[in-house]
TORKOL-4160 file (C-alpha; in steps of 0.2 Angstrom, whole numbers, padded with zeros to 4 digits, m for minus):
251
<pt num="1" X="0000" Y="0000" Z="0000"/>
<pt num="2" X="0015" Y="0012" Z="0006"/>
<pt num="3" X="0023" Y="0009" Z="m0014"/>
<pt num="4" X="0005" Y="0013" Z="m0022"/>
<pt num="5" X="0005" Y="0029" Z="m0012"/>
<pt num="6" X="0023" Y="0032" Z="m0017"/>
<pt num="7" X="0018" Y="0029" Z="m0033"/>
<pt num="8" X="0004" Y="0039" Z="m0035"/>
<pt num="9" X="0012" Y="0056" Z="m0028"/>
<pt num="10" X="0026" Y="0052" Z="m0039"/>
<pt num="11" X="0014" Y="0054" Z="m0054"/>
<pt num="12" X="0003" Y="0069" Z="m0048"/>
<pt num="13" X="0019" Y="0078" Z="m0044"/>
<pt num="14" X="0024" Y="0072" Z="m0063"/>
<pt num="15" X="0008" Y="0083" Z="m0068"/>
<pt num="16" X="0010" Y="0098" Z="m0059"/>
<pt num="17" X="0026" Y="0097" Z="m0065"/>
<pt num="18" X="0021" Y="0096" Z="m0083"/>
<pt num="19" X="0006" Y="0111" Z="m0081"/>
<pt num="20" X="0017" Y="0122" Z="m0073"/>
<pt num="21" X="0026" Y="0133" Z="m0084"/>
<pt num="22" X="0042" Y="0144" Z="m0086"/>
<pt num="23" X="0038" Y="0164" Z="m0091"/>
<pt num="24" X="0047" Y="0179" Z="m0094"/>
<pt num="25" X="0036" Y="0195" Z="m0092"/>
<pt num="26" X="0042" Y="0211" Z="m0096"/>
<pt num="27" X="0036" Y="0228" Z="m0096"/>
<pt num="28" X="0043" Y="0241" Z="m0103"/>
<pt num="29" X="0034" Y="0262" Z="m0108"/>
<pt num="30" X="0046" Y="0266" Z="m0121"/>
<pt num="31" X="0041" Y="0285" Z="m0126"/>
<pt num="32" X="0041" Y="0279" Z="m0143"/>
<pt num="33" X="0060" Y="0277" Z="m0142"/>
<pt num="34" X="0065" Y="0295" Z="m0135"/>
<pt num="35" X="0079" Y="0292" Z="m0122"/>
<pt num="36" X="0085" Y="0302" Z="m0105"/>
<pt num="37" X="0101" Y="0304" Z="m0114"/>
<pt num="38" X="0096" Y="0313" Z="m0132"/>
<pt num="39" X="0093" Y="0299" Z="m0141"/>
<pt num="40" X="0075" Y="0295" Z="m0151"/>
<pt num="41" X="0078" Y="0275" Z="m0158"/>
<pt num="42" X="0067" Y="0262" Z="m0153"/>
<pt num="43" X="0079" Y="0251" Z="m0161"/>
<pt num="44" X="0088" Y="0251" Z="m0146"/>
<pt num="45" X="0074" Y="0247" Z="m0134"/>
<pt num="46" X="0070" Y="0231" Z="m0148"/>
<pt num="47" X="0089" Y="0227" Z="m0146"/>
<pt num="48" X="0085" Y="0227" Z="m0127"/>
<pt num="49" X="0073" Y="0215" Z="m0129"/>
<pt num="50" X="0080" Y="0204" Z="m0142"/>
<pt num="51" X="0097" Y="0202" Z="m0127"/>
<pt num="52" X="0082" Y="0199" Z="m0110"/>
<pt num="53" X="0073" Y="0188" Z="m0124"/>
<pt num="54" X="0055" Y="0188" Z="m0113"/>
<pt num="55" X="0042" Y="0178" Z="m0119"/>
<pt num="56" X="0030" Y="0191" Z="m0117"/>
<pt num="57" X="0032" Y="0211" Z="m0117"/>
<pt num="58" X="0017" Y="0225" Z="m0112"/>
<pt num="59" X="0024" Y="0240" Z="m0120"/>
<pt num="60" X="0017" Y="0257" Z="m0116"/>
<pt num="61" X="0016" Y="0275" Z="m0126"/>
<pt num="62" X="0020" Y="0268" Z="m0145"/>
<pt num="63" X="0014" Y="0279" Z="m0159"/>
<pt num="64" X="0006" Y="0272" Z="m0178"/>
<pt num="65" X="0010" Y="0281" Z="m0191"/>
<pt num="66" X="0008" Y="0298" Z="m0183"/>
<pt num="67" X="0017" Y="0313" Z="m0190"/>
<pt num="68" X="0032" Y="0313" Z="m0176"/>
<pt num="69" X="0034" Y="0295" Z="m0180"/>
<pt num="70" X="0028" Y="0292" Z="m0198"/>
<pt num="71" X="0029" Y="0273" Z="m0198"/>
<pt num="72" X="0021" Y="0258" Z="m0185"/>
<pt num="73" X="0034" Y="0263" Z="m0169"/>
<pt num="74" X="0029" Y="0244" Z="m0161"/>
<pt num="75" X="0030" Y="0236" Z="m0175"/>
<pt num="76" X="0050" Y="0241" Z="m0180"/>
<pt num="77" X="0051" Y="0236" Z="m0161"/>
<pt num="78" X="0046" Y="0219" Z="m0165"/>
<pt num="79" X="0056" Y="0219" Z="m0179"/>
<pt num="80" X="0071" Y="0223" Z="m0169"/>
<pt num="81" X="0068" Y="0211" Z="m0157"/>
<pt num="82" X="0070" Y="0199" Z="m0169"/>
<pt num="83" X="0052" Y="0195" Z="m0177"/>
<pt num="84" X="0043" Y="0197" Z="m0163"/>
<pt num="85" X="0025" Y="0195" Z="m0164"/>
<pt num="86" X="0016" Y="0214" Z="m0162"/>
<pt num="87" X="m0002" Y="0217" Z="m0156"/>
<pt num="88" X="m0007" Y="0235" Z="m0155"/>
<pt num="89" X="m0021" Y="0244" Z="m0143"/>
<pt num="90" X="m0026" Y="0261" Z="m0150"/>
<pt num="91" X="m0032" Y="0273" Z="m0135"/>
<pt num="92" X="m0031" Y="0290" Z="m0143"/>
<pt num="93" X="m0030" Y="0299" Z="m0161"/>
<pt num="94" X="m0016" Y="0309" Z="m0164"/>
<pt num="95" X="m0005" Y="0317" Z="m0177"/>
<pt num="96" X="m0015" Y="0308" Z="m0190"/>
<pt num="97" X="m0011" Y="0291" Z="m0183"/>
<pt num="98" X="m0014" Y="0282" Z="m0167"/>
<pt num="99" X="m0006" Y="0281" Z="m0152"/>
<pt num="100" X="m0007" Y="0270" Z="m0139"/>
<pt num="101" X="m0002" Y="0253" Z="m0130"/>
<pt num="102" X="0004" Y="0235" Z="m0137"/>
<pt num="103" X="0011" Y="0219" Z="m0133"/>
<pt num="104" X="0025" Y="0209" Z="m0142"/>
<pt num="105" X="0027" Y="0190" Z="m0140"/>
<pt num="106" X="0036" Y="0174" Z="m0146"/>
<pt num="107" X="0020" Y="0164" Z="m0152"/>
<pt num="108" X="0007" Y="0170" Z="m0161"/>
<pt num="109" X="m0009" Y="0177" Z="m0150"/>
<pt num="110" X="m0026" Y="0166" Z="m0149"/>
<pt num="111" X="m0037" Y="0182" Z="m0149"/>
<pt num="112" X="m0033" Y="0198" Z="m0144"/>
<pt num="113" X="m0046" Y="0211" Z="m0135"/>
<pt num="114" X="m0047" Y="0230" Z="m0131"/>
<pt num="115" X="m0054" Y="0236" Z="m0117"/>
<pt num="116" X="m0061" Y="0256" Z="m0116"/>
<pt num="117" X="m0052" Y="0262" Z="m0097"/>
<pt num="118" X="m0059" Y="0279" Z="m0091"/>
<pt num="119" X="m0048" Y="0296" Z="m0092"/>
<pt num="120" X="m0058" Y="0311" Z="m0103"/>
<pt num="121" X="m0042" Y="0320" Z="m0105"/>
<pt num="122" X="m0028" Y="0308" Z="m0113"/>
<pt num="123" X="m0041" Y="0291" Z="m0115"/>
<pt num="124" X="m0034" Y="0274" Z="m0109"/>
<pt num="125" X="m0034" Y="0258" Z="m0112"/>
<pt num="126" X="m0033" Y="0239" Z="m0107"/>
<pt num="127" X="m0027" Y="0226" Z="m0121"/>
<pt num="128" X="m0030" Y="0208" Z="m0116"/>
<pt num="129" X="m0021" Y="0196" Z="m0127"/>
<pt num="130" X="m0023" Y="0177" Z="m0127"/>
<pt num="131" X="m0010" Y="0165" Z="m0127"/>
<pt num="132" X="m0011" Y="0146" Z="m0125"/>
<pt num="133" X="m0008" Y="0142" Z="m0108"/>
<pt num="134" X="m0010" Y="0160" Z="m0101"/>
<pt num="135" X="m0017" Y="0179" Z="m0105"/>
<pt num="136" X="m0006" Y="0195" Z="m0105"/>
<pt num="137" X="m0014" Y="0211" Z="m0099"/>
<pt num="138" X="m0005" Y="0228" Z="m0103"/>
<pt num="139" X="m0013" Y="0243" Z="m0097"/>
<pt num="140" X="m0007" Y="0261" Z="m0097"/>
<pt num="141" X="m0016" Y="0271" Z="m0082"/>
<pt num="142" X="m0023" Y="0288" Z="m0078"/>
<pt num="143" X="m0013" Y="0302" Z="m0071"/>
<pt num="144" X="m0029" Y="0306" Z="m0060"/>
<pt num="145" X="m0029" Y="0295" Z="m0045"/>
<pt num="146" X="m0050" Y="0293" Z="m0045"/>
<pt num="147" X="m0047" Y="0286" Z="m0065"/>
<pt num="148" X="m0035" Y="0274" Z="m0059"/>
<pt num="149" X="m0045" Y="0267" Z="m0045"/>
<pt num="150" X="m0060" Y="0265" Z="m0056"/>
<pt num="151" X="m0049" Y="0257" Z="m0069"/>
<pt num="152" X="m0045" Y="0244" Z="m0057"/>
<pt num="153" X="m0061" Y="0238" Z="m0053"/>
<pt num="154" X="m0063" Y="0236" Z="m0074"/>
<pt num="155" X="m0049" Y="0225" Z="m0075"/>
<pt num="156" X="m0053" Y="0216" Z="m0060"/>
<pt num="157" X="m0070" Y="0213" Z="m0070"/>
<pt num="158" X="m0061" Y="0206" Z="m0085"/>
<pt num="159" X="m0050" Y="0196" Z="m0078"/>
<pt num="160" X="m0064" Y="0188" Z="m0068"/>
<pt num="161" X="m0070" Y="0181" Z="m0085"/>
<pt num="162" X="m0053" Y="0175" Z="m0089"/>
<pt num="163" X="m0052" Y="0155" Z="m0089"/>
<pt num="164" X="m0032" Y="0155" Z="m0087"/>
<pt num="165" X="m0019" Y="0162" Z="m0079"/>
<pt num="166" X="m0016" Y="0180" Z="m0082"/>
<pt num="167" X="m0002" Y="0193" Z="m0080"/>
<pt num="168" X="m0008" Y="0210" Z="m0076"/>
<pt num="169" X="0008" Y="0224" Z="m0082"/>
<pt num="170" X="0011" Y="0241" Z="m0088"/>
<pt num="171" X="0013" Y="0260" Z="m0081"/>
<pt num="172" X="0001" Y="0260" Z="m0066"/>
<pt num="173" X="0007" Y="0279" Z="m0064"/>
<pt num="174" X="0005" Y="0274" Z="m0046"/>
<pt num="175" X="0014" Y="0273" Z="m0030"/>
<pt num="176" X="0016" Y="0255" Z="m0019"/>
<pt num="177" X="0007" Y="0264" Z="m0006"/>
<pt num="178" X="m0008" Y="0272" Z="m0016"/>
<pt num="179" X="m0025" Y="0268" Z="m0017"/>
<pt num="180" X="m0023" Y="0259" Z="m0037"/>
<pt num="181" X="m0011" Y="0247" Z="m0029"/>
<pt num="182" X="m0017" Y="0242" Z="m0011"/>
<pt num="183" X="m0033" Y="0239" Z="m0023"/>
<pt num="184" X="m0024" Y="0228" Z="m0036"/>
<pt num="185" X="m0017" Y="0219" Z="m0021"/>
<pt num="186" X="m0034" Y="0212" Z="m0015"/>
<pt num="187" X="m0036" Y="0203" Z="m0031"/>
<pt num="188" X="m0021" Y="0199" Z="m0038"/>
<pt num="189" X="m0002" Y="0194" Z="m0033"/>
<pt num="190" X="0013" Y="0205" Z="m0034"/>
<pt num="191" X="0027" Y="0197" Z="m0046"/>
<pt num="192" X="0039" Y="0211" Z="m0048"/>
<pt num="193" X="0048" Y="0220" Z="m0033"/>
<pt num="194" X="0040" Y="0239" Z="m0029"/>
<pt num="195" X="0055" Y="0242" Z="m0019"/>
<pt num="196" X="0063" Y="0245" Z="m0036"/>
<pt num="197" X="0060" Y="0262" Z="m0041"/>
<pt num="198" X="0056" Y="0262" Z="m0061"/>
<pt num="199" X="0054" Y="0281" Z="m0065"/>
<pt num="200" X="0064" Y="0292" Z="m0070"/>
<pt num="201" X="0077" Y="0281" Z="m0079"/>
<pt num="202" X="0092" Y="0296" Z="m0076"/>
<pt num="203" X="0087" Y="0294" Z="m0058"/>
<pt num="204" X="0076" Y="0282" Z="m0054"/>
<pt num="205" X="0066" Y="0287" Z="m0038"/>
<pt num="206" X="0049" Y="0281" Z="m0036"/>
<pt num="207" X="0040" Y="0263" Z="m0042"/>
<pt num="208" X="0026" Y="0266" Z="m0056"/>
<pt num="209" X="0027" Y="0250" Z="m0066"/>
<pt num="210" X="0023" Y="0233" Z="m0059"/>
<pt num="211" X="0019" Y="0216" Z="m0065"/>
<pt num="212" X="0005" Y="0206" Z="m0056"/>
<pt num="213" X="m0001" Y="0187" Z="m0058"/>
<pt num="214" X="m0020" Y="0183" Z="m0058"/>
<pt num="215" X="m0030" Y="0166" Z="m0058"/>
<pt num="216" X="m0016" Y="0155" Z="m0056"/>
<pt num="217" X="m0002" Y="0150" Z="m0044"/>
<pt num="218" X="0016" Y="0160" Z="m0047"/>
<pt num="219" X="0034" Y="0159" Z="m0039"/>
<pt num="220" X="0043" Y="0172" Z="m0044"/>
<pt num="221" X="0063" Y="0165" Z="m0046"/>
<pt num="222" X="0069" Y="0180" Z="m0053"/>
<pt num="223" X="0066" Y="0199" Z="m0053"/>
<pt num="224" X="0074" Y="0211" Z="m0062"/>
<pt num="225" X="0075" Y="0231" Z="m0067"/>
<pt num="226" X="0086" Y="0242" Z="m0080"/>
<pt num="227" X="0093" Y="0251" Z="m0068"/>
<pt num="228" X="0108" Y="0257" Z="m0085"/>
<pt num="229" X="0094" Y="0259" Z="m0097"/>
<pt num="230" X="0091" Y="0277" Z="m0104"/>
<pt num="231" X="0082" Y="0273" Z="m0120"/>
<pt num="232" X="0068" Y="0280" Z="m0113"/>
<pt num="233" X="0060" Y="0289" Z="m0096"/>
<pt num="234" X="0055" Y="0274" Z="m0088"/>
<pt num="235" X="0066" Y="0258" Z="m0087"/>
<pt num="236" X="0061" Y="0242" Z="m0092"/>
<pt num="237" X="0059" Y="0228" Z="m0078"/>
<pt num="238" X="0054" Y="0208" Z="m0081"/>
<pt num="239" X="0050" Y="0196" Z="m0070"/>
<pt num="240" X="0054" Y="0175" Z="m0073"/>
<pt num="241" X="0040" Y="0166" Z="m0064"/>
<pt num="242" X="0032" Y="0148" Z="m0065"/>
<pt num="243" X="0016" Y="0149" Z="m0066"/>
<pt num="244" X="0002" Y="0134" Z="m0065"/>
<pt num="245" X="m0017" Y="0136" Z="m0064"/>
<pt num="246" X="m0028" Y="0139" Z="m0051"/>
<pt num="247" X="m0035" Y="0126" Z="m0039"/>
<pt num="248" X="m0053" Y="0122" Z="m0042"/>
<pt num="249" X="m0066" Y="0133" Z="m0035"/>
<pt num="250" X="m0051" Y="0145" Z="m0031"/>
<pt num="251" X="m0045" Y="0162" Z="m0041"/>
């Protein structure tokens, strides 16, 4: 009976093991490439990607074919990151094009959604992309603390309606302390480290950019910021996490 029991946790151990997966998260608000030190290229910010190599990427403030950036910004990102695939979420008009928010990925997207997020003056946005064993969620919030709050409560809606795991990332545009946060935290898990300040990248002194994990079970076994990165305001940060899903009746 002991051997049949040995056996046994052997074999469901054997399957955790098998639906548990590795994942590289990164997010990253590249200013449509224009750096702290002078410098416009989002080249360099593909390179940057192309060296971490993430499996997935919520990139924030990229331009489409606007007339300070005549050509698709995310899209020569991807392409510098070495054929990357690109998903774009349009949240405002502007200088004849788009601007907005996106995602770049290794495998090709299941479906790919966008969410309206409120904020009257600059509109915002919440671009939910599927992937086969989990969902990335990039996002881009209001500068007004009330928009950001409500925006929470949204996602927290969608996500609810998600039948994965889901990674929650972008520019929150919000402190660890504020309301936006503490109200992210009642729903979903902190994966990157808010003790590593993000903003701005010539002198990095407060945390504004976070990753967070959602319907599933995470172990974060790495964490890492840009701390040398000035190819644009912000510095990118990625997280390497295993991520299973969720126990029955659980979230």
């Amino acid at each position: 009976m002991k051997k049949l029991l040995l056996i046994l946790a052997v074999l469901v151990m054997g399957i955790s093991t098998v639906e548990a997966q590795k994942v590289r998260v990164m997010s990253y608000n590249v200013k449509n490439g224009y750096g702290k030190d002078g410098i416009k290229d989002i080249k360099r910010c593909g390179d940057l990607v192309r060296e971490t190599q993430p499996d997935v990427v919520a990139v924030q403030e990229v331009d489409s074919v606007t007339r300070r950036n005549k050509f698709d910004v995310l899209g020569r990102m991807a392409e510098a990151a070495g054929g990357y695939h690109a998903y774009f979420g349009p949240t405002i008009p502007h200088g004849g094009g788009k601007y907005g928010i996106g995602v770049l990925s290794k495998e090709p997207a299941l479906s790919v959604k966008f969410h309206r997020l409120p904020c009257p003056r600059e509109p915002r946005g919440l671009l939910v992309v599927e992937f086969k064993k989990y969902y990335l969620l990039c996002t881009h919030l209001s500068l007004s603390e009330p928009y950001r709050v409500e925006s929470v409560g949204i996602i927290k809606e969608v996500v609810s309606k998600l039948d994965k795991p889901a990674f929650i990332a972008g520019d929150m545009n919000a402190k660890p302390d504020s309301k936006p946060i503490v109200a992210f935290k009642e729903y979903a898990t902190l994966l990157s480290d808010d003790s590593k300040y993000t903003f701005p990248s010539n002198d990095p002194s407060i945390c504004i950019d976070y990753i967070f994990g959602v319907n599933g079970t995470f172990k974060v076994s790495k964490n890492h910021v840009f701390y040398d990165s000035l190819f644009s305001d912000h510095v990118p940060l990625y997280v390497d996490v295993k991520v299973g899903k969720a126990k029955k009746g659980k979230k």
